[in-house]
N, C-alpha and C positions, 0 to 999 in steps of 0.2 A: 290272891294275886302274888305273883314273883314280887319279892323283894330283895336287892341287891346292896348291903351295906359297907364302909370301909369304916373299922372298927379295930380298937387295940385289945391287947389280953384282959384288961379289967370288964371290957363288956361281953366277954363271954360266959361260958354257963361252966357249970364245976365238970363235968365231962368232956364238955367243949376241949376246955384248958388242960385237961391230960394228956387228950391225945394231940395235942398240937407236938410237934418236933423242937428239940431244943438246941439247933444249929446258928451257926452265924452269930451274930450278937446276943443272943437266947430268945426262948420267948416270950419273955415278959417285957421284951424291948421289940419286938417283931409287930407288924401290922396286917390285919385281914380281912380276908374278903368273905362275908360271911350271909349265905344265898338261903334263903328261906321262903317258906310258901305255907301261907293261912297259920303262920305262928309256928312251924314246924322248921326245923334246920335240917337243909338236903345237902350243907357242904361248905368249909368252912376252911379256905387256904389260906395259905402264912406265905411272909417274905422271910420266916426264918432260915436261910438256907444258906450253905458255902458257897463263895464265887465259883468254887469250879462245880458243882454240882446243879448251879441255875441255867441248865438246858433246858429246852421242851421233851428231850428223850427222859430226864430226869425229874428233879422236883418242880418246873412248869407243866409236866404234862398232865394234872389235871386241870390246868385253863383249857387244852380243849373241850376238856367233860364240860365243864361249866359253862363256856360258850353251847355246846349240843344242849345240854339243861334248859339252861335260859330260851333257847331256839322253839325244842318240844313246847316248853313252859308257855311261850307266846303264842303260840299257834293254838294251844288249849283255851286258854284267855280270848286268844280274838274271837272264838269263835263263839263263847260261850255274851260275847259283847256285843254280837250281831243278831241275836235272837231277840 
């Protein structure tokens, strides 16, 4: 199952934490949103980011992904919920 967590830098995993962005207040002060399925991490966004850079054309544009994610992700789930 999808799981959706809101999580700081200490709970991530040691690759997690590399590849996070170290903008805005850095990140080890930033918060995430961090989307996994059956133990596995599919995607792992920060609020680390500059005010002028927090568009959707910019560093929000993978919440669409993750919204379309989460979308597939459920429609797999429900169906497998109905059997």
């Amino acid at each position: 199952m999808l799981k959706v967590e809101l999580v700081n830098y200490d709970d991530l995993t040691g690759s997690e934490k590399e590849k996070q962005p170290n903008n805005g207040c850095g990140k080890w002060n930033a918060t995430y949103i961090k989307i996994s399925d059956a133990g596995r991490t599919l995607m792992v966004l920060s609020d680390a980011m500059e005010p002028e850079d927090a568009t959707f054309t910019r560093d929000l544009r993978k919440v669409v992904d993750a919204i379309n994610l989460a979308y597939i992700r459920g429609i797999r789930d429900g169906k497998k919920l109905r059997r």
